[in-house]
N, C-alpha and C positions, 0 to 999 in steps of 0.2 A: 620574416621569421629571423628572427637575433641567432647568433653561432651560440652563444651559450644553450638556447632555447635545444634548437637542433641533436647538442650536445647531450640535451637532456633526453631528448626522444631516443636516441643513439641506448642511451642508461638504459634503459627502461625496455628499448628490444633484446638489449644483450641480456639482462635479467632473464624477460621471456621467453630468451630463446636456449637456454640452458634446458637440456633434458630431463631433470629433476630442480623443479623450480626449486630457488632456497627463501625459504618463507621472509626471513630477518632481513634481507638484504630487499625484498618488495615492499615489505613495510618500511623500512626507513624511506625507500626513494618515494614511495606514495604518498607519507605524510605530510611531504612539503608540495602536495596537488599532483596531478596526475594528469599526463596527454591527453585529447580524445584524439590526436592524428593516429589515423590507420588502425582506428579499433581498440588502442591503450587503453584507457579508461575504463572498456566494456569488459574487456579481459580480465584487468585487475581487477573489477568488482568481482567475477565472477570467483575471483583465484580466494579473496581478501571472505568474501563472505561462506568459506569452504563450501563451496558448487566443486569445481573443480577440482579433481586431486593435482597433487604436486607431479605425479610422475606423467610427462605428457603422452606416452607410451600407450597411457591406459584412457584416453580423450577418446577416441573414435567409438570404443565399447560402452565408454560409459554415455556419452551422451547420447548413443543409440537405444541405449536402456531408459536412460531418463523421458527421452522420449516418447518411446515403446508406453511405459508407466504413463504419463501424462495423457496420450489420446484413450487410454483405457479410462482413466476419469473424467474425459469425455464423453465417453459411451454410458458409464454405467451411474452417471449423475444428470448427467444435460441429456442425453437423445433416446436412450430407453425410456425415463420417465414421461418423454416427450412423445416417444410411439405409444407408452399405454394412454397417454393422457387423451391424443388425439385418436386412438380406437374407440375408447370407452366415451367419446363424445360424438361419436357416427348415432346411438340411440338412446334413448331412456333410460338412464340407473335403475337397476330395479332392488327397490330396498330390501330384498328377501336375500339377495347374493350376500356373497360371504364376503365381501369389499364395498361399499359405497359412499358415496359424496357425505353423508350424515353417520358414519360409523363409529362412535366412540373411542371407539379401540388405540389405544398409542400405538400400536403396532399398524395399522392401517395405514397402506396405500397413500390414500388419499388424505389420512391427518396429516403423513409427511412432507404431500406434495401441499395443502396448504400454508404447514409451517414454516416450509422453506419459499414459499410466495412473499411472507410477510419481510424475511430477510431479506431475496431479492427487491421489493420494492426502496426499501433502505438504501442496499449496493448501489439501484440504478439512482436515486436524484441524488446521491454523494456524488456519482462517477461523472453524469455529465456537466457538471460544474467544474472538474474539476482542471484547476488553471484556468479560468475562464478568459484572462487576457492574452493567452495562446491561442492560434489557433491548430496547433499539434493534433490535439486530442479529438478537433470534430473533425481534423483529415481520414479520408478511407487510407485505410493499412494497404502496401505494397504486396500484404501477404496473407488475405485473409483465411482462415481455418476451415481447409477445403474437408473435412470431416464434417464440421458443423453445418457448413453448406452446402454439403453434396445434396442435388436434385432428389439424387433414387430414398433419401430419408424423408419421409412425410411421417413427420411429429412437431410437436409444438418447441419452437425455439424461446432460449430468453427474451429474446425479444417479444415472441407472440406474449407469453408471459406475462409482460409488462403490460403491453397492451389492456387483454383482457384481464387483469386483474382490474387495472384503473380503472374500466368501465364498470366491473362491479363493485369494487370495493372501495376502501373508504385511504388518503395517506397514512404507512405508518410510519414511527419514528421508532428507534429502539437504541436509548444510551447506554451508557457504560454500566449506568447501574442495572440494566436488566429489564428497568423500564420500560415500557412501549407506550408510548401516547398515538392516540389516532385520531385523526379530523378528515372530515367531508373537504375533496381535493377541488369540488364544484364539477363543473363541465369538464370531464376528462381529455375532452381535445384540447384543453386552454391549460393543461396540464404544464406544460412546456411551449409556451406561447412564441417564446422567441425563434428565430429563424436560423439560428446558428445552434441551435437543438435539434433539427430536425433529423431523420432517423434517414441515412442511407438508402438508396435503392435496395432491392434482393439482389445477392449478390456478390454484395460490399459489403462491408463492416468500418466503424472508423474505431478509431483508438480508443475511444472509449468503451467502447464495446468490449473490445479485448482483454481489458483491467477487469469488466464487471465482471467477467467469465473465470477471470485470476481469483477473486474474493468470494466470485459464489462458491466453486471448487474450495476453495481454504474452507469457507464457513463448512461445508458440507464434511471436509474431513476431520473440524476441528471443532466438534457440536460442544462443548466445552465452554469454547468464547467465541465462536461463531465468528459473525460479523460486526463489530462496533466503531461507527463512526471515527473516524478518521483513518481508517487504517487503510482507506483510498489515497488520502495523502502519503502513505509509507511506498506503497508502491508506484503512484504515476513518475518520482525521478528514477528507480530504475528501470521501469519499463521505455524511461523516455531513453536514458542513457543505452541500451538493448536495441530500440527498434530505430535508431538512428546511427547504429553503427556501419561507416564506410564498407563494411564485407557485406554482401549479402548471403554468405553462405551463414553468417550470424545474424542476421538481419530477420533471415527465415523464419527462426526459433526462437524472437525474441520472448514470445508466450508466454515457452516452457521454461526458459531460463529463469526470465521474471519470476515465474510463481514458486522455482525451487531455491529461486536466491531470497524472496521475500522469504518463505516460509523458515528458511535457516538465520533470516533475522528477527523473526518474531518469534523464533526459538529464544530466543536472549531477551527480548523485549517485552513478551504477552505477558509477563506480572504487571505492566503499569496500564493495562487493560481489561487486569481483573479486579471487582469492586473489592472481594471478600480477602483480598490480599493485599488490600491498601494501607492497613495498619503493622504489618508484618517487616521484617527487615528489607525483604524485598522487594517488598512493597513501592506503590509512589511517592506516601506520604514521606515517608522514609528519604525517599529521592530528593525531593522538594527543600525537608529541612538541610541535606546536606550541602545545599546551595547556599543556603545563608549560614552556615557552619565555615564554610570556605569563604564567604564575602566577612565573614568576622576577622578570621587570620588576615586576608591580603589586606581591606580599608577599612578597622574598625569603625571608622567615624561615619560612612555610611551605613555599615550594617547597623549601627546607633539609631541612625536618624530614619531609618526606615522601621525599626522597633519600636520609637516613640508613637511616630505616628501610625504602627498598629497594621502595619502593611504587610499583610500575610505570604509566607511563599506561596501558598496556594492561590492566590489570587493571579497569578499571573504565569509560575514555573510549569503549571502543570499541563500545559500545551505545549509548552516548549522542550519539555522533556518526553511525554507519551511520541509526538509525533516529530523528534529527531530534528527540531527545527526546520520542519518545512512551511511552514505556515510562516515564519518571519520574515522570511529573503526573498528575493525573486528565484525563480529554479536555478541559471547559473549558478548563485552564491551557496545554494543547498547543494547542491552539485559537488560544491568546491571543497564545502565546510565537510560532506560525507565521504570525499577523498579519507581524508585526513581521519574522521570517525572510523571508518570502516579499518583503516592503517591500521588502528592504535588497539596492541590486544587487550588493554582494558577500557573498549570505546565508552564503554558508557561514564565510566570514570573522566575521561577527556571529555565527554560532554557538559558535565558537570563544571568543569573550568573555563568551556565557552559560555556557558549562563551566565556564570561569575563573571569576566572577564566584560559581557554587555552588560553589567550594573555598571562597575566600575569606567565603561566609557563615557557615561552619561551621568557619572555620579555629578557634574558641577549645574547639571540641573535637576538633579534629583534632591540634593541638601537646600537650592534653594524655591524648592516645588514644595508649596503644599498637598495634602490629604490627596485631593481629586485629579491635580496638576499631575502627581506622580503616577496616580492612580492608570490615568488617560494614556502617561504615557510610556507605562510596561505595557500595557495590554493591548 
């Protein structure tokens, strides 16, 4: 480790270790990357994506709270639904009661518990893919959520969930637009054929488990936009950057953290996840054009030559932009690249100028790429 390096970690604790953090002075030292030694990196996400308040005075209460709040939407999402579900399948539905399996009703039990089936099937084949040339996410957690698998609860877990759904039902899918398509998944055991899928003993849980549990809870409190594809990618680098932190007194909670740092980033983000706000200022579309609005000023002569040949931002910006650039990089580099995002108080505005700034690396084979050439290789 280089004396400057050191130096920099040195910055970076005396910052933290100030009793009232001062916001200005984390942000600048963040946006030129950020330590993971001894927990930096985890910290400052959590400081940068207001988790944390500034006054560290008020740390011990609040994360007691947030806690407190989170195993509550444990109980009252995952293991209640899961003690009626496993009661009322000990006998026979009987269609005369005032709740059952064929109830019409939107208010109904059981419409619930099937709607929210259809989502979790979604969450779970997003989640266990996800990173798939990791093997992170199919390790069992050091910590897994002794609520959820405490013995004395006999109710149906996500997990059973998944199971028996797939043995009855059929894959779903459900995009951005609201969409759902379904297909026959075949032999439900060949569901996830491969062997670095395979599902934990009882007991354990691995990482990926813990993310689906992070998205079902979001979808359920945020029936609005629910669940829509990719926003597994939004959260596997903070939960990675969380549940690999040097403390394990942080380590413990990476869960809860994750799902209140996600959730206060997709406070700022869930417009480029809603269809019916696409065309809106806020909108993605919106987003999309401003990229090549910015690639006009810095190179006209690519933004030229990408307008001749009729090459849409939409064709390519709008994964790049919904999901933060995680899909581009390997995780370090998203890692490195959401340092700096998360820094910068108008992140999404800095995102827009790393879009840009990858045209312009590539622009000397983009001008002399044709249609398809180019086409291959934004995408």
């Amino acid at each position: 480790m280089s004396t400057a390096y050191k130096n920099r970690i040195q910055e970076f604790k005396s910052a933290l270790g100030e009793e009232n953090i001062n916001l200005k002075t984390l942000r600048e030292l963040s946006f030129s990357g950020i330590p993971h030694e001894e927990g930096i990196r985890s910290l400052c996400w959590k400081i940068l994506l207001n988790y944390l308040p500034l006054d560290q005075t008020l740390w011990e209460s609040f994360l007691k709270k947030q806690r407190d709040v989170y195993s509550q939407f444990l109980r009252e999402m995952i293991i209640q639904p899961g003690i009626a579900k496993a009661n009322l399948g000990l006998s026979r539905a009987d269609v005369t009661l005032e709740d059952h399996p064929l109830n019409p009703n939107p208010d109904s039990r059981w419409n619930t518990y099937f709607k929210d089936n259809e989502i979790l099937l979604q969450i779970d084949k997003d989640v266990r893919r996800l990173y798939p040339d990791m093997a992170f996410f199919q390790r069992p957690t050091e910590y897994p959520c002794q609520l959820i698998l405490d013995p004395q609860n006999d109710y149906e877990t996500l997990r059973r969930r998944v199971e028996q759904t797939t043995l009855k039902a059929q894959t779903v899918n459900r995009n951005r637009s609201g969409v759902t398509n379904v297909s026959s998944p075949g032999k439900a055991l060949n569901l996830y054929p491969s062997n670095e899928y395979e599902v934990l003993p009882n007991g354990t849980e691995a990482h990926w488990e813990v993310v689906e549990r992070i998205l079902f809870i979001y979808a359920k409190l945020n029936p609005g936009i629910a669940y829509v594809q990719g926003m597994n990618e939004i959260v596997g680098p903070i939960y990675y950057t969380f549940a690999t932190d040097p403390s394990s007194q942080w380590k413990e909670h990476a869960e809860t953290d994750t799902f209140f740092c996600f959730t206060n980033l997709m406070s700022e983000n869930r417009d480029n996840f809603i269809k019916s706000l696409d065309d809106s200022q806020c909108g993605i579309t919106c987003k999309m054009e401003s990229v090549y609005s910015m690639l006009k000023e810095k190179d006209l002569e690519l933004h030229l030559k990408l307008e001749e040949q009729n090459i849409k931002p939409q064709y390519f910006t709008f994964r790049w932009l919904t999901l933060l650039l995680s899909q581009e990089f390997l995780l370090p580099d998203v890692i490195r690249i959401w340092d700096t995002l998360f820094s910068d108080k108008d992140r999404f505005h800095f995102l827009l100028l790393v879009c840009c700034a990858m045209l312009i690396l590539i622009r000397d084979n983009l001008l002399s790429g044709d249609f398809t050439t180019n086409m291959r290789l934004l995408q």
